[in-house]
Legacy VTK file of the C-alpha trace (Angstrom):
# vtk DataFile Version 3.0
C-alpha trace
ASCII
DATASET POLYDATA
POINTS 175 float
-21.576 24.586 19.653
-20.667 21.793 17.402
-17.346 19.980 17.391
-14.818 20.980 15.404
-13.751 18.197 13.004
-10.051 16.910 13.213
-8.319 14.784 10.333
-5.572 13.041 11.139
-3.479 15.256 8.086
-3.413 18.667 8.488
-2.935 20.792 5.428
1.232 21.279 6.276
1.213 17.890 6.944
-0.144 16.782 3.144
2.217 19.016 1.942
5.315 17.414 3.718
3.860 13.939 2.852
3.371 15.140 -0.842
7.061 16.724 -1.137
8.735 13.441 0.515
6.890 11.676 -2.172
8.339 14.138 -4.799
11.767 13.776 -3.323
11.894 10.422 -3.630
10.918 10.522 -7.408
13.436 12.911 -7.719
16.143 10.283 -6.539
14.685 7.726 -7.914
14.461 9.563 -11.308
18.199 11.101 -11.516
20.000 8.657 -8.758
20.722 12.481 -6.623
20.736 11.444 -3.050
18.558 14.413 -1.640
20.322 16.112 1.506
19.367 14.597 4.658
15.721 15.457 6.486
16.418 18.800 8.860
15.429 17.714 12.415
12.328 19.863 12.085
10.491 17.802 9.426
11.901 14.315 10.519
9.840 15.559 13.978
6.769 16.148 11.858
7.242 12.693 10.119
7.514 10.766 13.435
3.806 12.446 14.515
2.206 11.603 11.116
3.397 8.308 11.069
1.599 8.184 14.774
-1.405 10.035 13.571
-1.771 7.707 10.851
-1.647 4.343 13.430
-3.865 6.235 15.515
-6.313 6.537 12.981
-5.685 2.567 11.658
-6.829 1.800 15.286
-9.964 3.748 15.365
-10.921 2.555 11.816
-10.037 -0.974 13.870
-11.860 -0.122 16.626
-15.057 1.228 14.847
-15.107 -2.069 12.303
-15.278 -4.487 15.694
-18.144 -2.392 17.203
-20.445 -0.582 15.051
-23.396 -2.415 13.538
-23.647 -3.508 10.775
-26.237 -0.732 8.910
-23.231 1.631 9.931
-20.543 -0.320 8.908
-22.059 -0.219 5.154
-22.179 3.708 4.871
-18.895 3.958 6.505
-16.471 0.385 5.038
-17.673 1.060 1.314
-15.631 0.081 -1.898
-15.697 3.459 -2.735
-14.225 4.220 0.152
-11.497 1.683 0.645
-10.471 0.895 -2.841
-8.083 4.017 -3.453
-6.530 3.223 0.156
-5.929 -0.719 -1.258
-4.386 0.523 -4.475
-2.454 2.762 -2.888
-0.994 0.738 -0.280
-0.696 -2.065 -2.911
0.834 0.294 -5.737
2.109 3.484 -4.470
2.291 6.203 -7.558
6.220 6.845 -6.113
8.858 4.150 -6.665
9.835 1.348 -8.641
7.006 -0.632 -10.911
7.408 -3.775 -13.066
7.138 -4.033 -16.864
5.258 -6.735 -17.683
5.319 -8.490 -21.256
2.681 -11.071 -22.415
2.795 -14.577 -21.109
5.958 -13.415 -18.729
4.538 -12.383 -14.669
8.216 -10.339 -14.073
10.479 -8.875 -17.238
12.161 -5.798 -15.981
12.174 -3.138 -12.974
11.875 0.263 -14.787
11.047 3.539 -13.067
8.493 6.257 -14.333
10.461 9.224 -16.008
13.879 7.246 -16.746
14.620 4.794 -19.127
17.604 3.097 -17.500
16.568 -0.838 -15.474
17.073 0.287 -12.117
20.173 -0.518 -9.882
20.248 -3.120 -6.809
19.315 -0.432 -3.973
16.456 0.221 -6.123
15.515 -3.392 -6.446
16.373 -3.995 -2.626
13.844 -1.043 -1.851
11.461 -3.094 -4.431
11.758 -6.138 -2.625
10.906 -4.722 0.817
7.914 -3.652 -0.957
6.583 -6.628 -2.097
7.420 -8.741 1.193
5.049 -6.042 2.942
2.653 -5.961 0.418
3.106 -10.221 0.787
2.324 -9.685 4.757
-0.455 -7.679 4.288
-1.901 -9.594 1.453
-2.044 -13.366 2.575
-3.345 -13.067 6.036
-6.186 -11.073 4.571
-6.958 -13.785 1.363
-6.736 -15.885 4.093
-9.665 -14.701 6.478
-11.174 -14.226 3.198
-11.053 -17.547 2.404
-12.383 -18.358 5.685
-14.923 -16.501 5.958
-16.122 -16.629 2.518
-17.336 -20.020 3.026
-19.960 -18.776 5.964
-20.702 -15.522 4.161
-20.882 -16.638 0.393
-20.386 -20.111 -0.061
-20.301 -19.503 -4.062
-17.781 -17.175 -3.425
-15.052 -19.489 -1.371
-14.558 -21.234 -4.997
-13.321 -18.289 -6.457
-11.350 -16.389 -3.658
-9.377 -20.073 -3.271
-8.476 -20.401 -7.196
-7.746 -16.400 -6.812
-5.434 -16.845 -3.511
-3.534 -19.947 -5.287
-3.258 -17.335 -8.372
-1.603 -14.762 -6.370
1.098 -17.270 -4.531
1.752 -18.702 -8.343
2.833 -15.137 -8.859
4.714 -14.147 -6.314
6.884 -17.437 -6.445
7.640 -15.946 -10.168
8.530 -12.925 -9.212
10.753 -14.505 -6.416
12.022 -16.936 -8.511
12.462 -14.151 -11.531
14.539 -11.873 -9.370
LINES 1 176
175 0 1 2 3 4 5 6 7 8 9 10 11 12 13 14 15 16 17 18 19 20 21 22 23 24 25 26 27 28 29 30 31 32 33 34 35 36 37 38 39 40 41 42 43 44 45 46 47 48 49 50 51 52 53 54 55 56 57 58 59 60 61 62 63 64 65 66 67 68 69 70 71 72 73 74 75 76 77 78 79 80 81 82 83 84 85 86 87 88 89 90 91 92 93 94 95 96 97 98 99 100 101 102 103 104 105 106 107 108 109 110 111 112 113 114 115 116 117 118 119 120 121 122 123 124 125 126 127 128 129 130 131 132 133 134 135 136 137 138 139 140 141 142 143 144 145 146 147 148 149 150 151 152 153 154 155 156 157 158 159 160 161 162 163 164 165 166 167 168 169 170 171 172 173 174
């Protein structure tokens, strides 16, 4: 008998994950704190959020040990581009308005036309210093490797990693 196939989100568990998104957006939208999280789905929060590590390890695990013909059917860009944008730019929360020539004009928030208020920009910020954490570390075994891998390709990735510094010192400097 075959095995039965597990993913790490069951179909209640999207669901949860999808409202909490949509209750956020809410907030965010009219600036109604939602009623606090009943003890029952903070629970079921907690065990996706270890689901979800438990499944960043075996992706982990499986990308220091398979070979390298596997690797390529299972670490594709098709694969891991959504989970990049997402974890770069979330569709819930604050975004930036950009104008031309300028890197940061104004916070804004989908669905309102109001600039949005200093929690909002304090949530903002803790979004860009983990998107910062995530980011350099990984331009910078990039960078590293690159130069072993793709030696055309180190050029590029360098002038691309001093772009993205250039523009989060504006944005630090522009809020």
């Amino acid at each position: 008998m075959g095995r039965k196939q597990q993913r790490p989100l069951d179909k209640s568990d999207r669901i949860l994950v999808e409202n909490m998104g949509k209750r956020d957006m809410n907030f965010l939208r009219t600036g109604e704190r939602p009623p606090p999280l009943n003890a029952k789905n903070r629970v079921s929060l907690e065990r996706i959020r270890e689901r979800l590590q438990w499944a960043l390890d075996d992706l982990t695990f499986a990308a220091n040990n398979l070979p390298e013909n596997q690797l390529r059917q299972v670490f594709t860009v098709d694969r891991l581009e959504p989970l990049l944008n997402a974890i770069i730019k979330p569709s819930i929360g604050l975004y930036l308005s950009f104008e031309e020539g300028q890197y940061l004009h104004s916070f804004k928030i989908k669905g309102r036309s109001d600039v949005a208020t200093q929690e909002e920009r304090e949530d903002w910020e803790g979004r860009r210093q983990r998107i910062v954490k995530i980011c350099k570390p990984l331009l910078n075994q990039m960078c590293l490797e690159a130069n072993y891998l793709a030696p055309e390709s180190f050029k590029v990735l360098e002038t691309f990693e001093n772009q993205i510094e250039a523009g989060w010192k504006a944005m630090w400097i522009g809020h």
